[in-house]
C-alpha positions in Angstrom: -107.2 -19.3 74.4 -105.7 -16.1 72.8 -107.1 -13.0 73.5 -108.0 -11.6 70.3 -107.3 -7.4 71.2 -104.1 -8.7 72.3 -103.4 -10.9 69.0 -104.5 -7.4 67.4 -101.8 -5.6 69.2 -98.8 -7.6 68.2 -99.8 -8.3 64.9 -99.5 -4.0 64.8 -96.6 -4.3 66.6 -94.9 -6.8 64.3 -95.9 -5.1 61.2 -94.5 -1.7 62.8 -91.2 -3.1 63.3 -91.8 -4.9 59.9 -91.9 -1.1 58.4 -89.3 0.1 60.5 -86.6 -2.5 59.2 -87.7 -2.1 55.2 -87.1 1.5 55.9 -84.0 1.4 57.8 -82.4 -1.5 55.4 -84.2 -1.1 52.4 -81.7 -4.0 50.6 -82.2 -6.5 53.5 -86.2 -6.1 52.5 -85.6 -6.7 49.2 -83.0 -9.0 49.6 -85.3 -12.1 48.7 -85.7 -10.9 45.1 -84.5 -12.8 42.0 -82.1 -11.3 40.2 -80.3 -12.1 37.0 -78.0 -14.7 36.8 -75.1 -14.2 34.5 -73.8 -17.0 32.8 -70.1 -16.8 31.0 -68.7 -18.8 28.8 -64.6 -17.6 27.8 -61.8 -19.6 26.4 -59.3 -20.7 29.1 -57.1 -17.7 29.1 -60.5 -15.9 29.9 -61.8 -17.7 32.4 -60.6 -14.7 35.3 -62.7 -12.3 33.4 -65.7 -14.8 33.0 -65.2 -15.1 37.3 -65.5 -11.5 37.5 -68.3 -11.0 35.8 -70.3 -13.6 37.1 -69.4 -12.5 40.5 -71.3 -9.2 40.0 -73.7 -8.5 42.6 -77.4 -7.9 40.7 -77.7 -4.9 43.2 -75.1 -3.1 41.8 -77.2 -3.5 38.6 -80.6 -2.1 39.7 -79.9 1.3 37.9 -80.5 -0.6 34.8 -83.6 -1.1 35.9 -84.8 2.5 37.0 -83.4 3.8 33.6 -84.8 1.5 31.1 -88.2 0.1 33.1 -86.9 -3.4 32.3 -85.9 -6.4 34.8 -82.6 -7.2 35.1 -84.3 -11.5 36.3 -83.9 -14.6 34.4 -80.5 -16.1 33.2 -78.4 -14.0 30.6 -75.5 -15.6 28.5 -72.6 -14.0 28.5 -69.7 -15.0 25.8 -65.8 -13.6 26.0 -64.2 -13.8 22.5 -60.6 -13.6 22.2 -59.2 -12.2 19.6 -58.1 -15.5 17.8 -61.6 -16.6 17.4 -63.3 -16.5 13.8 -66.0 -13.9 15.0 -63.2 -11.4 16.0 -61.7 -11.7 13.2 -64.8 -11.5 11.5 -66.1 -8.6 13.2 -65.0 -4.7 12.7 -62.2 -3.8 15.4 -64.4 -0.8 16.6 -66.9 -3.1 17.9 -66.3 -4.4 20.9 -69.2 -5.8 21.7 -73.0 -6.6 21.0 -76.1 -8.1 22.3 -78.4 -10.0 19.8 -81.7 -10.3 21.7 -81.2 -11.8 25.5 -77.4 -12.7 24.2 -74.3 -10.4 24.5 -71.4 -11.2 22.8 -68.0 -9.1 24.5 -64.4 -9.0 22.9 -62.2 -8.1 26.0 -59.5 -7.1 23.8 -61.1 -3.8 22.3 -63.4 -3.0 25.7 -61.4 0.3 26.5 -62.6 1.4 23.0 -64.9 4.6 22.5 -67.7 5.0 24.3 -66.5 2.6 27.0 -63.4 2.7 29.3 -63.2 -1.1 30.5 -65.2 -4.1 30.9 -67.1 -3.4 33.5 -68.6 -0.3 31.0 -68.7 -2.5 28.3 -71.0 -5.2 30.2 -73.1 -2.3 31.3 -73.8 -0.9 28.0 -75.0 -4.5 26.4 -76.9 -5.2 29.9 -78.6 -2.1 29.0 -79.1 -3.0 25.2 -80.7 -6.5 26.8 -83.2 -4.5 29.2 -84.4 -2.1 26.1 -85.4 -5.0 24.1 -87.4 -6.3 27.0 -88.8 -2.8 28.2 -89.7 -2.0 24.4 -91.1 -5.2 23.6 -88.9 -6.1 20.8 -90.4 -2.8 19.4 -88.2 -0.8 16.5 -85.8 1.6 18.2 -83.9 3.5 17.0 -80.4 2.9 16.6 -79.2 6.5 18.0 -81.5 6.0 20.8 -80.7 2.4 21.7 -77.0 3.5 21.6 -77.2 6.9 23.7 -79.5 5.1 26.6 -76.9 2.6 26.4 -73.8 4.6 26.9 -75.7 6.7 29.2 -76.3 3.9 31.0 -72.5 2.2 31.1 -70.6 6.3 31.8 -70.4 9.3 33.0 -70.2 12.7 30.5 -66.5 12.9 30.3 -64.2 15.1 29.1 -63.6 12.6 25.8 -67.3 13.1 25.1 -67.6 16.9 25.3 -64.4 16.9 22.7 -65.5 14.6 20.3 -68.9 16.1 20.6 -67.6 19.7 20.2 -65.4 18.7 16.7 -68.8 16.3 15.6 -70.7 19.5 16.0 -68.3 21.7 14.3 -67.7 19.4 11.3 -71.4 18.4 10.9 -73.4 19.3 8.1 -76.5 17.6 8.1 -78.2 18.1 11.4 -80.9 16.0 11.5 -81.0 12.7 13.5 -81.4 10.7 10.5 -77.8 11.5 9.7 -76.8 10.6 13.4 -78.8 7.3 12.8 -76.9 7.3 9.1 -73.2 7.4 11.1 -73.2 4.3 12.6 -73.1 2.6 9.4 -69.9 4.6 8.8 -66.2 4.9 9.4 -64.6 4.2 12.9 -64.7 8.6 13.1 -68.3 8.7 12.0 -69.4 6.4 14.6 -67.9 7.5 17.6 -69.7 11.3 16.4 -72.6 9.4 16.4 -72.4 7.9 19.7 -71.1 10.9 21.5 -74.3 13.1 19.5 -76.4 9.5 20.7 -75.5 10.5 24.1 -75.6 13.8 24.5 -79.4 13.8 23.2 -80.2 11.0 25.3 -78.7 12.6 28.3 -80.9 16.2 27.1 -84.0 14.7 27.6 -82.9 13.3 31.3 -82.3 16.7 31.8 -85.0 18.1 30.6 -88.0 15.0 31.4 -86.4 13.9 34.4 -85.0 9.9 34.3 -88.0 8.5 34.3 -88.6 9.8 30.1 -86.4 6.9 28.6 -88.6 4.1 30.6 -91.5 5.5 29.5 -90.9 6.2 25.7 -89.8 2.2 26.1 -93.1 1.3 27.5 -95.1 3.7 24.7 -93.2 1.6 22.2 -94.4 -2.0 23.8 -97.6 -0.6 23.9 -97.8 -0.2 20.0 -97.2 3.4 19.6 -94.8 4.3 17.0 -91.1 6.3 18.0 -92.2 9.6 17.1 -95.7 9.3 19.0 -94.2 8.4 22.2 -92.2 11.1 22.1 -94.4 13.6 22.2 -96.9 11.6 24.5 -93.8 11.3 27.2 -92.5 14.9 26.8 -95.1 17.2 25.2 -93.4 18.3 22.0 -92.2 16.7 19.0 -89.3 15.1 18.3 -88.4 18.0 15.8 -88.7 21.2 18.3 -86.5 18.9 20.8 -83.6 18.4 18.0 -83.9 22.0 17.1 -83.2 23.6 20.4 -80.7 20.9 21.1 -78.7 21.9 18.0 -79.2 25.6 18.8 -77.6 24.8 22.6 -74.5 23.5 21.0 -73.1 27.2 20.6 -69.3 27.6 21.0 -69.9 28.8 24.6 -71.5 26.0 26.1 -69.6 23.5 24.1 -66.2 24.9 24.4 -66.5 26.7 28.1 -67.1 23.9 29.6 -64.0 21.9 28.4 -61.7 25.1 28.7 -62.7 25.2 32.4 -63.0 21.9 33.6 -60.0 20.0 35.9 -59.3 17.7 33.7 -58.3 20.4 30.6 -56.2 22.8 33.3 -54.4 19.6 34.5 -53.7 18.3 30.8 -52.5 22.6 30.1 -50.6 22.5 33.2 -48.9 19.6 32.3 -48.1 20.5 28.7 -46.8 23.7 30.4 -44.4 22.0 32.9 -43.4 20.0 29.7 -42.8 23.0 27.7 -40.9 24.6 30.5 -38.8 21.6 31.3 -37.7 21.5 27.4 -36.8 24.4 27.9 -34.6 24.4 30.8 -33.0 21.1 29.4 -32.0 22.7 26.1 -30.9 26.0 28.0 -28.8 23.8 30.2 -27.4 22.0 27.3 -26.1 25.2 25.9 -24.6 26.3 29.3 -22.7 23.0 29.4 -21.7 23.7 26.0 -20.4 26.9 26.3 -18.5 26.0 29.4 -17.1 22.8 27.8 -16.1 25.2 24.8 -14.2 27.7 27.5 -12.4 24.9 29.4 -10.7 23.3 26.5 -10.1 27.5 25.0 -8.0 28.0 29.0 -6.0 24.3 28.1 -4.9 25.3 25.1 -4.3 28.6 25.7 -2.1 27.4 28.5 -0.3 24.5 26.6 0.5 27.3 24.2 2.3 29.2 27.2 4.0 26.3 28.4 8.1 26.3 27.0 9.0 23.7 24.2 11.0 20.5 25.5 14.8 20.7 24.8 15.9 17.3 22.7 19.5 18.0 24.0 18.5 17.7 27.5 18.1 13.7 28.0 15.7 14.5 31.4 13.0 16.1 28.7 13.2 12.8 26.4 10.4 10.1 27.0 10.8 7.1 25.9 
């Protein structure tokens, strides 16, 4: 017979050191849950790439999650398209990839192309496309806010996006997020402003809501509410006074000063420096060897013309 204030005691014991363990190894707690399963298919000369991906570990996904309130569970289809095949050819060379419902189609060719920097970005950026359409429902999004969760999602703010932001701003004449939407139905230019305004707007309202805003604007819309109505039910104010002041932060000083003083832009001037002065050195150099070439073959002539002229009597001064 078991004594029953003793079963009591270890049963708190157990579920002490139950705590204890999910605390101290939070992943080994939650190492029992499903995650997705990626499945690739890829030509042969893809099939290293296909590997790769498949052998992502699902945890190194889970910030998919947090940002878009979606699970990353269930089996996604993956399919690598070389360059050869009809749809590439088919399809605009600034698209690199796309994700039609629970599908994602990736050229690997073109995946260092604006916004993304490699495949792994690339893979993140349709992931996160896949995990919107669940979060929302299948609800309309936006195409500027589907595309600046996604890239915030897949990078970091780089360099890259604060210049192309910076010259979209500067060359922009309609303001209005219509006209963003508008741009990615343009020209290979017009897009990439329209992903790099996408993003920076997106990335504002983490900012400013904290990263919990784009999950919850997601869940308004699979709720039924319209874009514009979850907006202001997630952060307070309409979509219009947030666009204004985001425009009105995009002054020359917080645009430009921030490019102008980051490492990557004194690198890049210290190299163009070091280039500059090495050009110069070179061509001074040339010029000194020039000069001295110039004064070596001045001192042989000058001494051929000192040297006496060979006497044709004298058979010793005759080669033959």
């Amino acid at each position: 017979m078991i004594d029953a204030s003793a079963e009591g005691m270890s049963l708190r014991r157990l579920s002490r050191w139950a705590l204890l363990v999910a605390l101290l190894f939070p992943c080994a707690a939650g190492a029992g849950d499903a995650g997705a399963a990626i499945h690739v298919t890829a030509p042969p000369e893809l099939e290293g790439l296909a590997a790769r991906i498949e052998a992502i570990d699902p945890a190194d996904l889970k910030f998919l999650e947090d940002l878009t309130g979606a699970k990353l569970d269930g089996e996604i289809d993956v399919e690598l398209v070389d360059e050869n095949h009809w749809l590439a050819q088919s399809t605009p060379e600034y698209v690199a990839g796309f994700a039609r419902g629970e599908e994602i189609v990736l050229f690997p060719a073109r995946a260092s192309r604006y916004p993304n920097s490699g495949l792994d970005e690339l893979l993140r950026h349709e992931l996160a496309h896949v995990l919107i359409f669940r979060a929302s429902g299948g609800a309309g999004v936006p195409r500027w806010f589907h595309e600046g969760l996604a890239t915030l999602a897949a990078t970091d703010w780089s360099i890259e996006d604060r210049l192309i932001l910076s010259f979209g701003v500067m060359t922009s004449g309609d303001r209005r997020l219509e006209s963003v939407e508008e741009g990615f139905r343009g020209d290979a230019a017009t897009i990439r402003r329209s992903y790099a305004l996408s993003f920076a707007f997106v990335r504002e309202l983490v900012l400013d809501h904290g990263p919990g805003a784009p999950s919850a604007i997601l869940r308004q819309l699979a709720a039924g509410r319209d874009f514009r109505q979850a907006w202001v039910s997630v952060t307070g104010e309409t979509l219009y006074v947030a666009e204004t002041r985001f425009w009105k932060r995009r002054t020359i000083w917080n645009q430009w000063v921030p490019i102008v003083t980051s490492s990557v832009f004194l690198w890049a001037l210290v190299t163009l420096l070091a280039t500059w002065a090495i050009g110069v050195r070179r061509r001074r150099d040339r010029k000194v060897l020039a000069r001295w070439e110039d004064e070596e073959q001045a001192a042989l002539r000058s001494l051929l013309n000192r040297l006496p002229a060979p006497d044709e009597d004298d058979p010793d001064e005759i080669v033959h």
